[in-house]
Phi, psi and omega in degrees: 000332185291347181283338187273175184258184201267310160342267159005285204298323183306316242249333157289323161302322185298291199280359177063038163276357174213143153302089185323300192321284189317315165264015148291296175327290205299305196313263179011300170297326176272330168324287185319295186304309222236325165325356178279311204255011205237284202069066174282310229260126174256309187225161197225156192220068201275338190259335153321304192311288186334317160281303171319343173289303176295327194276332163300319153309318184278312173264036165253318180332300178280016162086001193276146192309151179216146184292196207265331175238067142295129169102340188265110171316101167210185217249138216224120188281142198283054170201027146247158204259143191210124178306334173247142197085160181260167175222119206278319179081354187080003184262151158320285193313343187246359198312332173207057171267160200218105155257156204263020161232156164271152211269146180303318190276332154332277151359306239219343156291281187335330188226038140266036303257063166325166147208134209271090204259003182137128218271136194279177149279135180221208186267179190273165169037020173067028174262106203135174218227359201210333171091344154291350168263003164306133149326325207216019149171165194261100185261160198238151170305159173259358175270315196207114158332324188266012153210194224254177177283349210062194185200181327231052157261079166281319186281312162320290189295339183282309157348286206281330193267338170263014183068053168239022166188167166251014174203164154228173128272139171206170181242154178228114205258317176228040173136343211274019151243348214247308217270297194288335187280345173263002147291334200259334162101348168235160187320138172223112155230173188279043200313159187311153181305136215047035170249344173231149176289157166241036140307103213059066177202099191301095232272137169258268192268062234275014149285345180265317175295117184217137168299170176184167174259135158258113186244197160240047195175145173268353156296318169318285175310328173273356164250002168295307160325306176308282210312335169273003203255164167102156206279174179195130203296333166299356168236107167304354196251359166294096186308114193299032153313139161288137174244127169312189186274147199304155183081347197275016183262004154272339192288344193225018174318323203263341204306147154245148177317114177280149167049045188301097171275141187223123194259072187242158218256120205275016185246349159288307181284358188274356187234030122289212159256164201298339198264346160288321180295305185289344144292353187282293154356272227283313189294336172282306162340314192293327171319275193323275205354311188265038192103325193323151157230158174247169195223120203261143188238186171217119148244112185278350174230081153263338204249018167231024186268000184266335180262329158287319131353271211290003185256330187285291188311308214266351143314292204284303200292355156291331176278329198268311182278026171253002178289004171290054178256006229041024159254332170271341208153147187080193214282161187223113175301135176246039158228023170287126165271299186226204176287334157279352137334291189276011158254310208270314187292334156284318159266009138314272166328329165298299195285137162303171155291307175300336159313316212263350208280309206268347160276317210289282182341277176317318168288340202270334171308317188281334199293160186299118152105000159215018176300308180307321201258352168213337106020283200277326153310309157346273160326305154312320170247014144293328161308308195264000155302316165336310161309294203281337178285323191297326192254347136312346189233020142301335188266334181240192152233016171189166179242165182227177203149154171284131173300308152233182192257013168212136147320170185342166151248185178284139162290134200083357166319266170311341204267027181273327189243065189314321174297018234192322180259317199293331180296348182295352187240063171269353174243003182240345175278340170303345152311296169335304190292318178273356190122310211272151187257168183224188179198158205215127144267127191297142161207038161145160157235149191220132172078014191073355163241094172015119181248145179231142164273160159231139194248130179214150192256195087341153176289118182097020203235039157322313232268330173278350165289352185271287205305319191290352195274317190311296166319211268317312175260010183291324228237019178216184195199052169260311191306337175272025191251163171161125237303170204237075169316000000 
């Protein structure tokens, strides 16, 4: 079972040549075998999958319609909100929080009739680069054990790169579905900021934050994408663009771009390592075959979105992470005596250090006499990266860049040097800032481990970012490769 794509697997449950139950069953078994040595899984839901499963069966049994990802197991990063299971965010602090609605994409798997197989492991609050800032456990690559997953929907993307679900969801706030799926060797994408709600998606940068699918295949991804897109009055920041009818990020999936411009930046691929440039290299060339021409641009403040980042983020996450106080829900230090006690010492005891690292920050920006000065400067060059994706895709019809400038690192590599692990998202947080969705491809390997392109559009222009990624992989067999545990 592990051999089909989640496509495959739909399209076999549908037609009732496999069982959802058989292929849960199946799913399960390799869980039990291979999640010892992964740690993808923080909770796990098997006589739920199971049931859910059965009800998919019955209702193909009776001839009755069934949704669009019937049957397909797939895995939910823990810091979207789901009535069933707690959902932790990977924190202390959250350690046995229960929320008491399911999150809008939930919603909107269920009753395509998905089946929900377990909530992954990240970083805490989705803070990080690696998936070493979980609170509660350590997860690993599934190509080489002695490194990280990326971050941090890391528990997600390993999910999906060891066959322990046939889809995921994880959220990306500066890289953190785009960035573990190219450690990881499978498709990851960003849709634009408002094309899927962050309704129940437990909030970091919330100018920033967006769901997204990690899959193996970019078919995958654009039929994950139906089933989750689209606005929802329960999210302000969900955009009423029209979203076509289910299926349509597919109908035109196989067509390729005629006379495709590809917009790169030639100082991007020049700071990466030599075995990421020549993998970069090698994907564009299959682009020329088909014609692409490339067109070289300048984005002149692209090399200042990693310090606007981290002053924009870690502002909203100061502002989003004071509700951790002990009081409302979540962990209470139970060696607090009065009430200011029971704030500092529960989030002091709650919280990680990169939490605590990134409110100090985000607070110390907001604060009376350096908001003008670093806050609101931000923002001013979050504008003008804006500029530079705006007068690039004038020139193109998409820009490409290495997801990152190194393959995997070692576990503990980084974490002595926080500044250091913020450089794994030097190509991916400028999507953020600006909007634009992006997407990560397997496009080669070095050393046994995966290397990925990313590819980014104009804002609302998935169905041609899926299709230009789709050229890419009709015409390569880096996305069918996958690691041997």
């Amino acid at each position: 079972m592990d051999d089909l794509t989640a496509r495959q697997l739909r399209d076999a449950v549908a037609s009732g040549q496999v069982k959802s139950v058989d292929a849960v069953r199946a799913l399960f078994a390799r869980i039990e075998k291979v999640e010892p040595v992964v740690g993808a899984y923080l909770t796990l839901f098997e006589e739920q999958a199971l049931a859910a499963a059965e009800a998919v069966d019955r209702k193909i049994a009776q001839g009755k319609p069934v949704g669009a990802l019937a049957g397909v197991p797939v895995a939910i990063k823990d810091n979207i909100c789901m009535r069933q299971g707690p959902t932790t965010c990977a924190s202390k602090i959250l350690a046995n929080f229960y929320a008491p609605y399911d999150a809008c994409v939930v919603e909107r798997l269920l009753a395509a009739d998905a089946v929900i197989v377990g909530k992954t492991n990240m970083d805490e609050f989705a803070m990080g680069s690696s998936t070493e800032n979980s609170g509660l456990k350590q997860t690993v690559n599934p190509w080489d054990t002695s490194r990280v997953p990326g971050g941090s929907s890391g528990g997600s993307a390993a999910a999906v790169a060891a066959r322990l679900c046939s889809a995921a969801l994880g959220s990306d706030t500066g890289g953190s579905i785009r960035q573990p799926a190219g450690f990881c060797g499978v498709v990851g994408l960003k849709p634009t900021y408002g094309r899927v709600s962050r309704y129940g998606l437990v909030a970091y940068g919330s100018s920033l934050d967006q769901i997204g699918p990690l899959t193996t295949t970019v078919e995958d991804a654009a039929m994950v994408l139906n089933a989750i897109a689209g606005h929802d009055t329960r999210d302000s920041t969900s955009v009423s663009e029209t979203v076509a009818p289910m299926c349509d990020y597919m109908a035109q999936l196989d067509v390729p771009l005629a006379d495709l411009k590809i917009a790169i930046v030639p100082e991007f691929n020049a700071a990466a390592d030599p075995d990421t440039r020549s993998a970069i290299e090698a994907a564009l060339e299959v682009y020329r075959r088909q014609g692409a021409q490339l067109v070289e641009v300048s984005m002149p403040h692209f090399q200042y979105a990693i310090a606007a980042y981290y002053v924009i983020a870690t502002a909203e996450a100061s502002s989003n992470l004071a509700r951790y106080d002990g009081v409302h829900f979540g962990y209470r230090s139970p060696q607090a005596r009065d009430c200011m006690e029971v704030y500092s010492m529960s989030r002091a005891e709650g919280f990680g250090d990169e939490v605590k690292r990134r409110i100090m920050l985000g607070t110390f920006a907001l604060s009376s006499g350096y908001y003008d000065a670093y806050y609101l400067r931000a923002l001013k060059v979050r504008n003008l990266i804006r500029g530079d994706f705006v007068k690039a895709f004038e020139r193109a019809d998409c820009l490409m860049m290495p997801v990152s400038p190194t393959t995997a690192f070692r576990i503990g590599e980084k974490t002595a040097d926080p500044l250091q692990m913020y450089m794994a998202d030097t190509y991916t947080l400028a999507a953020n800032l600006s909007g634009v969705p992006g997407i990560s491809i397997p496009c080669g390997m070095a050393a046994g481990l995966p290397i990925g392109l990313q590819i980014m559009t104009p804002a609302f222009t998935e169905e041609k970012l899926l299709r230009i990624a789709r050229m890419f992989e009709k015409h390569t067999d880096w996305h069918k490769r996958k690691p041997e545990i």
